[in-house]
N, C-alpha and C positions, 0 to 999 in steps of 0.2 A: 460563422458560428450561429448558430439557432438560437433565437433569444429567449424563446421558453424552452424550460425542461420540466417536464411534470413527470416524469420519472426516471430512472438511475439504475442501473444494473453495474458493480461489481467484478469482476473475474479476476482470478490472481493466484497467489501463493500467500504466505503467513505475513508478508506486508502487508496486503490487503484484508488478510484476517484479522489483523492487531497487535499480534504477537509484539508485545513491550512494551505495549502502552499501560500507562499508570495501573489502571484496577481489570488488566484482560484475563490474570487468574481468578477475578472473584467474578466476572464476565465478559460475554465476548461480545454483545451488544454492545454499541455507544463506544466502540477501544477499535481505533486504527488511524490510519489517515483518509481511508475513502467513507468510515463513518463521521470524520469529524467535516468531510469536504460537502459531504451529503446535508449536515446540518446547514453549512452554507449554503447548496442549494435549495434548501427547505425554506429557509428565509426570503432569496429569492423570491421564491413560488408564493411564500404568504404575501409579501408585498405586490404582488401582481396581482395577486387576488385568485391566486388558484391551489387546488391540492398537491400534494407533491408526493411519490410513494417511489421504494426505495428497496431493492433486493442487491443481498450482498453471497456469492457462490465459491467465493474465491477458500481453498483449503491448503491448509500446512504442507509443505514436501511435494506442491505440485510443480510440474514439467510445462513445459512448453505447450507437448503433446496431449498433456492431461486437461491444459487453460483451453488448448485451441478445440478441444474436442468434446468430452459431456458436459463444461460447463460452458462452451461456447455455442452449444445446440441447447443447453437448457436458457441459458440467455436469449435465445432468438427466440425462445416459446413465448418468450414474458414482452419482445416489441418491445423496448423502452425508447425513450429518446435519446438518450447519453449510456455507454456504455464505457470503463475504465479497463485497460488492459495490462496490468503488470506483469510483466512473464520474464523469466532468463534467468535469474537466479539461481534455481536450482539443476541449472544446465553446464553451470560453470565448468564444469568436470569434462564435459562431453571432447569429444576429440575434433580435431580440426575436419576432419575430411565428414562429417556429421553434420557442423555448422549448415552448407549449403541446405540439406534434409530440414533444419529447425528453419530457416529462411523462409522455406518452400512451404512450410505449417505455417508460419506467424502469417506472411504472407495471405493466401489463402483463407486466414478466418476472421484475419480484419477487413476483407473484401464482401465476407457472406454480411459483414455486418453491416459495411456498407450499403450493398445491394439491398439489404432490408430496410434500409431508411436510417439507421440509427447514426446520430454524430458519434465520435470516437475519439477519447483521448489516449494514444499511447505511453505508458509508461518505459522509459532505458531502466538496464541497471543500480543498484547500488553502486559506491566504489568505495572501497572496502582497503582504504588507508589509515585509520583512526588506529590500527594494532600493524606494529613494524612486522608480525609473525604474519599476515594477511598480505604482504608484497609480493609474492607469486599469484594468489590469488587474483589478484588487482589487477596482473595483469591480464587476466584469462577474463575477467569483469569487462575488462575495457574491449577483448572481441566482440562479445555477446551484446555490448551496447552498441559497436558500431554497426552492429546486422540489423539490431533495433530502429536505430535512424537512421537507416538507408531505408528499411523499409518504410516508416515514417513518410521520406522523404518522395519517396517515389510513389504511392498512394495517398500524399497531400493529406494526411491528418494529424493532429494537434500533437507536438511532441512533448511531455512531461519531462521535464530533462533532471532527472536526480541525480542522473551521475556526476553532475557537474553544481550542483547547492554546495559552496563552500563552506558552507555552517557543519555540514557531515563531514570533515576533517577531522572535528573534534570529538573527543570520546564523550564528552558528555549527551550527548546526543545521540547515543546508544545504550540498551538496556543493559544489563548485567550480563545476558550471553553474547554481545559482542556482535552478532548479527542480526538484532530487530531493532528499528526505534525505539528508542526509550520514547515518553507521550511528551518531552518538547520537540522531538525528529519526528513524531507523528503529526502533531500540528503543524511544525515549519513546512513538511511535504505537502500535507492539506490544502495551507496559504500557497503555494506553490504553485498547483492546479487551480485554486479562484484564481490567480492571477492572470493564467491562460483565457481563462471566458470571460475577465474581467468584471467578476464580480462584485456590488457592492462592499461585500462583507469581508473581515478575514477575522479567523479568532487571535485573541490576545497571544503576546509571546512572551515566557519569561526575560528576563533578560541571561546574557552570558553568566554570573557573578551570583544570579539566583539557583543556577541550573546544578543538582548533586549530582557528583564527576565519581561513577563507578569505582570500589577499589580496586585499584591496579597493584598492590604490592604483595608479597611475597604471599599473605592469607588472600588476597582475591583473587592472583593468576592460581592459585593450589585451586581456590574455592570452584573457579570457572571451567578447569581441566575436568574436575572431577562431575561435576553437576552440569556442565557442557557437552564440551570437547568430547570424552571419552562415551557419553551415550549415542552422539552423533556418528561417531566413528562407528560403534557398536551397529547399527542401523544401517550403514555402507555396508558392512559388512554380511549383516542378514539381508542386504537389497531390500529393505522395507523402510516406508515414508514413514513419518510422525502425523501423515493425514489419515494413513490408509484407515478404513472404515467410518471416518469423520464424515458428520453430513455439514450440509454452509447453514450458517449463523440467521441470515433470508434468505430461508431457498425460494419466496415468492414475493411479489412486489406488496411493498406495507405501508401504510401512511406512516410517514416517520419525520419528524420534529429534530430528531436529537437530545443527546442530554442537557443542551443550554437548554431547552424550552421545556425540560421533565423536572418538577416540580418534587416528585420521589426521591429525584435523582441527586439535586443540585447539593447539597453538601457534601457530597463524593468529589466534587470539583474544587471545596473548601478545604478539603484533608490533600488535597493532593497541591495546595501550594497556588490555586487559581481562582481568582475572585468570580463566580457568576455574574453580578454584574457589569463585568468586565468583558466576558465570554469573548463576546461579539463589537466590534468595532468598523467604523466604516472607514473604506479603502481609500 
């Protein structure tokens, strides 16, 4: 692993955008796990004594196809040193005899990224147990992650292993719509990835017993059908993403701090149940 990183590029799907994290409707800066892992490496970089800057391209309702392709060439525009890959998700669907086709794309763009120099952390799937109605799904999760780490494995880079964080069993660690993090599932995945580069830092974590457990009764599964479920369905249906026309949140590399070190920001992190001075803790 490379022991400096003085910049960070992003690619993904609505994991990597932030979708669930604490305040990602009132912004989508500063809300995910690759923005809260990127404040990690920021820290990093301050303490070594260097800049650190930070593009994030990853959008809602992307494919495989869509991660490995214009934002895996706009990635390459930008050269960074560490590049994040979360991809599969929204492939769950696809049919078996397809799988090989997505192999042969993941495959192929974590190679170009190699070949440019950049380290590369791949991220696996979610698994997607936390709702007994998600048991078929889970199990189509668990194809898609194994094509993940085989690729992983046979191109020798860093494997993120989310499918298997046993903390994400739990609902609480899911937002209201049931498949984004909620912002303790965005952090715990964050701390996830320091741990891969072994980084100093991880940010704080609530504990279990502090963590608000989404309602699940008869008004939240109504609540979640309606204001979920049934728009997403709606979308299968017209064959159109929740990204489509969305541009990424950095579409270019920015010096970037994070919200522990934005001084605008930091009461945002008070209303939300997390002490800033707390933020950051060493590993």
């Amino acid at each position: 692993m490379r022991n400096e990183i003085r910049s960070y590029v992003a690619i993904g799907d609505s994991l990597s955008e932030g979708l669930g994290d604490f305040s990602f409707l009132q912004r989508r800066v500063h809300s995910g796990w690759t923005d809260r892992f990127a404040t990690l490496l920021s820290r990093e970089a301050e303490i070594k004594g260097h800049e650190f800057k930070y593009a994030n391209l990853a959008i809602r309702g992307a494919k495989i196809s869509a991660i490995m392709g214009i934002q895996l060439d706009r990635a390459l525009a930008l050269k960074p040193d560490l590049v994040t890959v979360m991809a599969g998700q929204n492939d769950f669907f696809s049919k078996a005899e397809d799988i090989p086709e997505l192999e042969r794309t993941l495959r192929e763009g974590i190679q170009k990224l190699l070949d440019a120099g950049c380290q590369v952390i791949v991220s696996n799937t979610i698994n997607p147990i936390h709702l007994a109605v998600f048991r078929k799904l889970a199990r189509l999760a668990k194809n898609i992650t194994n094509m993940i780490d085989r690729v992983a494995r046979d191109l020798n880079v860093a494997l993120h292993d989310v499918h298997r964080i046993e903390s994400l069993a739990d609902v609480s660690y899911w937002a209201e719509d049931m498949v984004h993090f909620s912002g303790p599932g965005h952090i715990k995945v964050a701390n996830e990835a320091a741990a891969l580069l072994k980084l100093r830092y991880r940010l704080s974590e609530l504990d279990d017993c502090e963590i608000a457990v989404p309602e699940r009764g008869i008004y939240g599964t109504t609540r979640w059908v309606i204001v979920h479920v049934i728009p997403f369905v709606w979308r299968r249906v017209r064959r159109v993403s929740a990204g489509d026309g969305l541009e990424p949140k950095l579409p270019a590399l920015t010096e970037y701090r994070g919200l522990a070190f934005d001084l605008e920001l930091a009461d945002e992190y008070t209303n939300s149940n997390l002490r800033t001075s707390d933020l950051l803790k060493a590993s």
